[in-house]
C-alpha positions as CSV (number, residue, x, y, z in Angstrom):
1,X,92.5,-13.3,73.6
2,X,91.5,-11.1,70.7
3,X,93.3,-10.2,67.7
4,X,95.3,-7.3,67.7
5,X,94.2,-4.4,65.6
6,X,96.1,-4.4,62.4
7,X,98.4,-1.2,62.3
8,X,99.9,1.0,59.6
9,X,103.5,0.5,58.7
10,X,103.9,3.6,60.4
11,X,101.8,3.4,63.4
12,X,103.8,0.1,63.8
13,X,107.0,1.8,63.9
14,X,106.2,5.1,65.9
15,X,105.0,2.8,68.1
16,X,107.4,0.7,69.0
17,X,110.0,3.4,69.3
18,X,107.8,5.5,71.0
19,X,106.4,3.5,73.0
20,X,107.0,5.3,76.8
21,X,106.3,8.9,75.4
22,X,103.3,7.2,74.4
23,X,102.5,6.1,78.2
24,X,103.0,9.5,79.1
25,X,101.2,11.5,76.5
26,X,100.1,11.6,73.2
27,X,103.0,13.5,70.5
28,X,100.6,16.9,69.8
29,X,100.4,16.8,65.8
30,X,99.6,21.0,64.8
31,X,97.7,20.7,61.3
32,X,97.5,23.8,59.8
33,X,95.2,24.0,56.4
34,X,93.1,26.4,54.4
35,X,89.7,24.0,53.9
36,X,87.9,26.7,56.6
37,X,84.7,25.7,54.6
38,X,84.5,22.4,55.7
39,X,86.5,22.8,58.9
40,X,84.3,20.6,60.7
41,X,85.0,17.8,58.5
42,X,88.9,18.2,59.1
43,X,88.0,18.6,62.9
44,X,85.9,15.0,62.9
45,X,88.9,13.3,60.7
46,X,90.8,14.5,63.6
47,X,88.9,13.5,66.6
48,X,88.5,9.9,65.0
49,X,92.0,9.4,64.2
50,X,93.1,10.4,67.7
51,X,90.0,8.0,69.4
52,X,91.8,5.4,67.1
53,X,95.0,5.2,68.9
54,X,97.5,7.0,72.1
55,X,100.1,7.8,70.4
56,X,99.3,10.9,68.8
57,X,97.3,13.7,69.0
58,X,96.1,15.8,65.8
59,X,95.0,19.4,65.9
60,X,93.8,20.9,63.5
61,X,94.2,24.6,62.9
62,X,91.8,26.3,59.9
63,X,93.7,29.6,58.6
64,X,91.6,31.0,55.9
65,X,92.8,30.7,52.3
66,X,95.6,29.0,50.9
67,X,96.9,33.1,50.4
68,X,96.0,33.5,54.4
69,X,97.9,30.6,55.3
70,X,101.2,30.7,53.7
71,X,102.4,34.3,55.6
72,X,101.0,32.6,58.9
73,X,103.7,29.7,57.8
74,X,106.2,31.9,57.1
75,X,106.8,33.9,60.0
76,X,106.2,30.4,62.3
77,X,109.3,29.1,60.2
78,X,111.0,32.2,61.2
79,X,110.5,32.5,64.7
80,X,110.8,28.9,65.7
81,X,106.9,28.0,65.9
82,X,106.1,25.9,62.6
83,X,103.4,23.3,62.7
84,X,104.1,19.7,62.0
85,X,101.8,19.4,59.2
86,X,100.7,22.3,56.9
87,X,98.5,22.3,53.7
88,X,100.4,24.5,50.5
89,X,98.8,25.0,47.2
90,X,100.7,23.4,44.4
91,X,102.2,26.5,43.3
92,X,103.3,27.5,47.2
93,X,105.2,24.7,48.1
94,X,107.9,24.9,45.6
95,X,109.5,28.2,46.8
96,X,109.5,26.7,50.4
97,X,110.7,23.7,49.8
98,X,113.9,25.4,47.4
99,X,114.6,27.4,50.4
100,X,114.8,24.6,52.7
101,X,111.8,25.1,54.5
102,X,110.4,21.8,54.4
103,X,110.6,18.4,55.0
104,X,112.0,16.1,52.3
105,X,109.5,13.1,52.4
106,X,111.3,11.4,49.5
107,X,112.2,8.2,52.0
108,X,109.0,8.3,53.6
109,X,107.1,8.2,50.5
110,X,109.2,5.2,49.5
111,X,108.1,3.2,52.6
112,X,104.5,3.7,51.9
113,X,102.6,0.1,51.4
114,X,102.3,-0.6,47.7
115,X,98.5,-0.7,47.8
116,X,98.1,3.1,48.7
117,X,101.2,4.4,47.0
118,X,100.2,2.3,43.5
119,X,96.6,3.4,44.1
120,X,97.4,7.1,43.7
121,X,97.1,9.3,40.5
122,X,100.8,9.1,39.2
123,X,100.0,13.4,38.4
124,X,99.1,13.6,41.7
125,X,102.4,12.5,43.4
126,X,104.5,14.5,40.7
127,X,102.4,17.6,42.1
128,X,104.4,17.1,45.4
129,X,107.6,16.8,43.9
130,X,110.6,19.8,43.3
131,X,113.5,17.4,41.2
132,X,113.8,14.1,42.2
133,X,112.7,14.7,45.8
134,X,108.9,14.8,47.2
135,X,107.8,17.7,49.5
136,X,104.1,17.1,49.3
137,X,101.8,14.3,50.7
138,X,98.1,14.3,48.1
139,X,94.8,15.0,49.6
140,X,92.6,17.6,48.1
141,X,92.8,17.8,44.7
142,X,90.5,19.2,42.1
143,X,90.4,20.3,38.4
144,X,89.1,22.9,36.5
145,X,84.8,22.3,35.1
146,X,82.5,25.0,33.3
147,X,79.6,25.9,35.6
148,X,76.7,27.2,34.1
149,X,73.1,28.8,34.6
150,X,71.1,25.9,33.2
151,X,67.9,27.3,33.8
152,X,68.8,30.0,32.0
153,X,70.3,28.3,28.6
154,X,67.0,26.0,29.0
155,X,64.8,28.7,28.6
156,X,66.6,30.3,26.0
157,X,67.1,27.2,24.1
158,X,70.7,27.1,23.8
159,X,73.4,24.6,24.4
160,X,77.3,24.6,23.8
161,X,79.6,22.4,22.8
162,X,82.2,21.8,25.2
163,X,85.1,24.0,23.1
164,X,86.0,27.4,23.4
165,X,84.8,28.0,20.2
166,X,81.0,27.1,20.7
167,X,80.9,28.6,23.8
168,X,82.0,31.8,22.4
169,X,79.2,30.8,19.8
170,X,76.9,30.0,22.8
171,X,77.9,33.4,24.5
172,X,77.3,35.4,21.3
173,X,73.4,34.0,20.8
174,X,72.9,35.0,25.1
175,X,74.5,38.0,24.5
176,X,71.1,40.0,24.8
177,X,69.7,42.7,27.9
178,X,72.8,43.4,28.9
179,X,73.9,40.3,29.8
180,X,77.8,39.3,29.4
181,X,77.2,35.1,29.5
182,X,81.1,34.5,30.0
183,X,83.1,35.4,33.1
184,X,86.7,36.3,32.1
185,X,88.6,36.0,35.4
186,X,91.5,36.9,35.9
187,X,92.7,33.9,37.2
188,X,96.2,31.8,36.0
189,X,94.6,28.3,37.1
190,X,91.7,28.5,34.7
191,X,93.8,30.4,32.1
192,X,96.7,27.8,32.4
193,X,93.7,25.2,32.1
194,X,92.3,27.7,28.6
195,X,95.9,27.2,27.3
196,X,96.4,23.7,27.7
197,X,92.8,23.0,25.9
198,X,94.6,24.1,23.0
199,X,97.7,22.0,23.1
200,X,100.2,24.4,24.3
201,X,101.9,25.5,27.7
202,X,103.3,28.3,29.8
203,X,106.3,27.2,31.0
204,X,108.9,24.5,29.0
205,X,111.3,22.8,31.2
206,X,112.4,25.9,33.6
207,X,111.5,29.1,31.1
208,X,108.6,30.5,31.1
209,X,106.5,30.7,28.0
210,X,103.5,33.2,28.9
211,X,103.5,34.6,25.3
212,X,103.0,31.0,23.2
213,X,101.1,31.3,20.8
214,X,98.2,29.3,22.5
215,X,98.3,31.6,25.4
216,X,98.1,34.6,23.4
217,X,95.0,32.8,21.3
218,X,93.0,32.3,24.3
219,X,93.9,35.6,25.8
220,X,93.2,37.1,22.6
221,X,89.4,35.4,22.1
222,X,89.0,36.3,26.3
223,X,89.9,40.1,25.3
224,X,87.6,40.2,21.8
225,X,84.6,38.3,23.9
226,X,84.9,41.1,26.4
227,X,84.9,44.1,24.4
228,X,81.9,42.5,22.4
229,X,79.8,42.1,25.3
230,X,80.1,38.5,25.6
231,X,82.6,38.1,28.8
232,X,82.6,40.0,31.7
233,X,86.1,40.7,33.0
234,X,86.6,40.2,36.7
235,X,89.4,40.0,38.9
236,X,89.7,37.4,41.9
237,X,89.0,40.4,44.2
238,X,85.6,40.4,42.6
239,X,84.9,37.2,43.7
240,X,81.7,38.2,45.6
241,X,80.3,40.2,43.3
242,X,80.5,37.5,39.9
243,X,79.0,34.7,42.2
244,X,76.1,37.2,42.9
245,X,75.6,38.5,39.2
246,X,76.1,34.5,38.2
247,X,72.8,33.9,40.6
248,X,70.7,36.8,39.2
249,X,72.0,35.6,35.4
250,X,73.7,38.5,34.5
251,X,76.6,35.7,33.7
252,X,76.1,32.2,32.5
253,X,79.0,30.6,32.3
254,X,82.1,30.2,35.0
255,X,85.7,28.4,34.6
256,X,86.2,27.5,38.2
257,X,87.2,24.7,40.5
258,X,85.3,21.4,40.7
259,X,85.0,22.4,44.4
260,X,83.2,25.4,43.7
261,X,80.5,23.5,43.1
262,X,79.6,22.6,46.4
263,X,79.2,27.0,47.4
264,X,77.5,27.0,43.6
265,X,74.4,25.1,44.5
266,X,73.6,27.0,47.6
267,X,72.9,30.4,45.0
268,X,69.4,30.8,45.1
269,X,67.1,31.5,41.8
270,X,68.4,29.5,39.3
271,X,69.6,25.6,38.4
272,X,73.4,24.5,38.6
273,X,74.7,23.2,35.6
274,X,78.4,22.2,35.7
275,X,80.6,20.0,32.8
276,X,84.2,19.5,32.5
277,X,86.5,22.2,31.6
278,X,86.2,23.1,27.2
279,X,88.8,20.8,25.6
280,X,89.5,23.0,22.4
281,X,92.2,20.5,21.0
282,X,91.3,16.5,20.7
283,X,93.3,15.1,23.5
284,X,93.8,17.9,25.8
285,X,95.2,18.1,29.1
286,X,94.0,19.5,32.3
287,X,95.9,21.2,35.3
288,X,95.1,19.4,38.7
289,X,94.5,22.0,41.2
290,X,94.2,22.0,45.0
291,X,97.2,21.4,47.3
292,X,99.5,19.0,49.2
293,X,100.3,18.1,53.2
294,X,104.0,19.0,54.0
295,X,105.9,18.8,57.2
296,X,107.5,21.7,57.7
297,X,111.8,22.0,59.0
298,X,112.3,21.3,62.3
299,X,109.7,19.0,63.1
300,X,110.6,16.6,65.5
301,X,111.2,12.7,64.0
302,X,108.0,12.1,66.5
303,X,105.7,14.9,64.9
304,X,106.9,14.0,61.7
305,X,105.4,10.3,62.3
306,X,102.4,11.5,63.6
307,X,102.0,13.6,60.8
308,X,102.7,10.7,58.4
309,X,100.0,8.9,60.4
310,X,97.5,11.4,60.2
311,X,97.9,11.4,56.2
312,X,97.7,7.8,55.8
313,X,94.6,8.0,58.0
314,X,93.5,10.6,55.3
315,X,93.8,8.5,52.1
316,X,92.0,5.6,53.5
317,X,89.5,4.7,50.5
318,X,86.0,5.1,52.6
319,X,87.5,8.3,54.5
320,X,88.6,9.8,50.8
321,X,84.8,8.8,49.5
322,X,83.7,10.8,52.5
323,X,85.4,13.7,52.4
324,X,84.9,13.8,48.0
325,X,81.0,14.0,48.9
326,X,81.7,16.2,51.6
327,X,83.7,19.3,49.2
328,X,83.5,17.9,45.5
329,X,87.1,17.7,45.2
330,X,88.7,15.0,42.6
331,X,89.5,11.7,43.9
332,X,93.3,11.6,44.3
333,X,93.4,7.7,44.0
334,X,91.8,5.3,41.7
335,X,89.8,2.6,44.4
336,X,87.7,5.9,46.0
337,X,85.8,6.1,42.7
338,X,83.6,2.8,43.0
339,X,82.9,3.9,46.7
340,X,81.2,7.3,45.1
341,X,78.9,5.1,42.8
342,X,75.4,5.9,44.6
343,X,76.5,9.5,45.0
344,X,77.4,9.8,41.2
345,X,74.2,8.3,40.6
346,X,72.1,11.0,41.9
347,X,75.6,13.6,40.5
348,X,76.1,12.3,37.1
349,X,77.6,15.8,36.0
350,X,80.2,15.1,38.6
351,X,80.8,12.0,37.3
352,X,82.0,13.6,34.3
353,X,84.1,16.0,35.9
354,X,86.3,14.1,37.9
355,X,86.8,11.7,35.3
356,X,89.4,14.4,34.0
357,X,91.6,13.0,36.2
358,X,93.0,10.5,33.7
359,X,94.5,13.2,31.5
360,X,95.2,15.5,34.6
361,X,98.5,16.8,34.3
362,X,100.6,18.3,37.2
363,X,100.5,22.3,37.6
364,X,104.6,23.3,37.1
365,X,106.7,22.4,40.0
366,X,109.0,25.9,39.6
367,X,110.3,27.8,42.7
368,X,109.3,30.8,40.7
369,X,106.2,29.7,39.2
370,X,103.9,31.5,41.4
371,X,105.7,35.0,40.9
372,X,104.6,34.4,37.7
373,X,101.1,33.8,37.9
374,X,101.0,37.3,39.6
375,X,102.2,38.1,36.4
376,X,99.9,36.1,34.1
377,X,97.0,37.4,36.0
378,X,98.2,41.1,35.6
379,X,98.0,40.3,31.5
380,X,94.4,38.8,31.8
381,X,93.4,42.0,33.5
382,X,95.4,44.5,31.3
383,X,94.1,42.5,27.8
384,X,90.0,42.1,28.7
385,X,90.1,45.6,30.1
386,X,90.8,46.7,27.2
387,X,94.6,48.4,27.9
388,X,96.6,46.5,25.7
389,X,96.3,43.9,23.3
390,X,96.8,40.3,24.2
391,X,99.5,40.1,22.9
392,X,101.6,42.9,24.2
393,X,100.3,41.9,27.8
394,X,101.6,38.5,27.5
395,X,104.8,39.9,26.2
396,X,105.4,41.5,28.9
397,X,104.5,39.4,31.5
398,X,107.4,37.0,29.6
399,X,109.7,39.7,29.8
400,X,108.6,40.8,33.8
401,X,109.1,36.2,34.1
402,X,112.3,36.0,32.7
403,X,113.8,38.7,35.2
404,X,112.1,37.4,38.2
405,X,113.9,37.0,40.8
């Protein structure tokens, strides 16, 4: 007789209590997420997991953005219709999860086998958690790089150091023809990641702090590099529009997601160049990005083991190395990175970039927190458009924060 197929701790379970739903049909796993990019990816995860066993049945749903996705979840929760597994950004699952809207996972989490739940980035569980209790399962995570028209710089002879200062230095020398080098968007990811390079923070504890004195600096050198000609304000509406003036090198330089980089090479014209995000204080800290897999209320104890299933399935080491080559998002655990050594061979700037995941910090895990990112992105706009100063925009997105409700 052959061996039996080794089983997860939860497959194990799910199956043996299970075990005649099982014989009847598979427990239909909804999987709602936001990765329509690489939505064929998700759909192959899928399809192998459920050739891989009869218990479940995985299917995957692609809704857009992370911003498209969470009203969809919303009015499901409402009217009774809530998948058993949805993908949140790290800023969306917090209000949810106060509200009772999802799953606590904390036990689950517990009972995962030491060799997966040692493996992970410590950051990158703490991403999931609201308090002491975990909401959010890891998967795709990135953080924040610099990509830049190296073609361009080549030609021009210029290089940057990787601080805000010389690249404010290195925007100033490509400040020629009309060009504006820097895009300043208006964007609270990149500009949490800007204030953290400089040692400080916009939230302590539960208060927000979106006037400290490192925020108003980098707000302040965003503002004076824009009305110099050097930066290039845009707002995430813009989107479109920056990537296209990035490709004809009207801009050089863009703060953005790791994962970007994968859309980033497809511009035509010009040579990707992309390095880790400008560290202007020794020993800075980044902001992980990207989101976590929650189960949302209601979901039956079977749907809520298939969906634990499907994750585990997920953070397998060879699937993770896949599915890192397949987006360029961050590995969320520490034994996917020697399985990505050919591929950061031939993607040594990559190399470089996700190694920022050993001083990755977690984005804050506040229910209000992305109220006030509205907020913060309303004070980019108002200080590089010229409006206001930095200052007074970040003082009153602090006073707009501390009366949120």
């Amino acid at each position: 007789m052959r061996p039996r197929p080794q089983l997860s701790l939860t497959l194990l379970l799910a199956s043996a209590i299970l075990a005649p739903a099982a014989q009847a049909a598979p427990v239909r796993v909804e999987f709602w997420h936001a990765m329509g990019g690489v939505k064929d990816t998700v759909a192959r995860y899928a399809r192998d997991f459920n050739a891989s066993q009869t218990t479940y049945e995985v299917v995957p749903v692609a809704y857009g953005t992370y911003r498209d996705l969470l009203p969809k979840l919303q009015d499901a929760l409402k009217n009774g219709s809530a998948p058993a597994l949805a993908q949140l950004e790290f800023t969306q699952f917090p209000t949810l999860a106060a509200q009772g809207d999802l799953t606590d996972l904390s036990r689950a989490v517990a009972a995962v086998p030491g060799p997966l739940s040692g493996d992970v980035y410590p950051a990158v569980w703490k991403s999931g958690q609201l308090g002491a209790k975990t909401y959010g399962l890891p998967w795709n995570v990135s953080v924040p790089v610099l990509l830049y028209n190296a073609g361009a710089l080549r030609k021009a002879g210029v290089s940057f150091q990787d601080t805000w200062t010389g690249l404010e230095t290195a925007s100033r020398t490509l400040a020629t023809g009309g060009r504006r080098p820097l895009i300043a968007a208006a964007d609270a990811w990149t500009f949490e990641a800007n204030v953290l390079s400089r040692g400080g923070t916009l939230v302590e504890g539960t208060r927000p702090t979106l006037n400290s004195p490192e925020a108003v600096e980098a707000l302040t050198q965003l503002a004076r590099m824009s009305a110099g000609g050097q930066a290039q304000p845009r707002t995430l509406g813009e989107a479109t529009r920056g990537a296209f003036d990035f490709a004809r090198g009207q801009n050089l330089f863009v703060p953005a997601s790791v994962a970007n980089w994968i859309d980033a090479r497809k511009l035509p014209f010009f040579t990707l160049g992309i390095a880790p995000f400008p560290c202007e204080k020794a020993g800075c800290t980044v902001p992980l990005g990207g989101a976590v897999l929650s189960i949302p209320r209601g979901t039956p104890a079977a749907g809520q083991a298939g969906a634990l299933a499907f994750w585990q399935y997920l953070m397998d080491p060879a699937r993770l190395a896949d599915w890192v080559q397949a987006t360029a998002y961050a590995p969320p655990r520490r034994a996917v990175t020697p399985l990505l050594d050919g591929w950061y061979a031939k993607n040594p700037q990559l190399r470089a970039a996700h190694a920022q995941m050993t001083r990755a910090v977690p984005r804050p895990t506040l229910p209000d927190y992305s109220g006030w990112t509205v907020l913060i992105e309303q004070a980019i706009t108002r200080a590089t458009s010229g409006q206001v100063s930095a200052k007074a925009a970040l003082d009153d997105a602090q006073q707009g924060a501390l009366k949120w409700k």
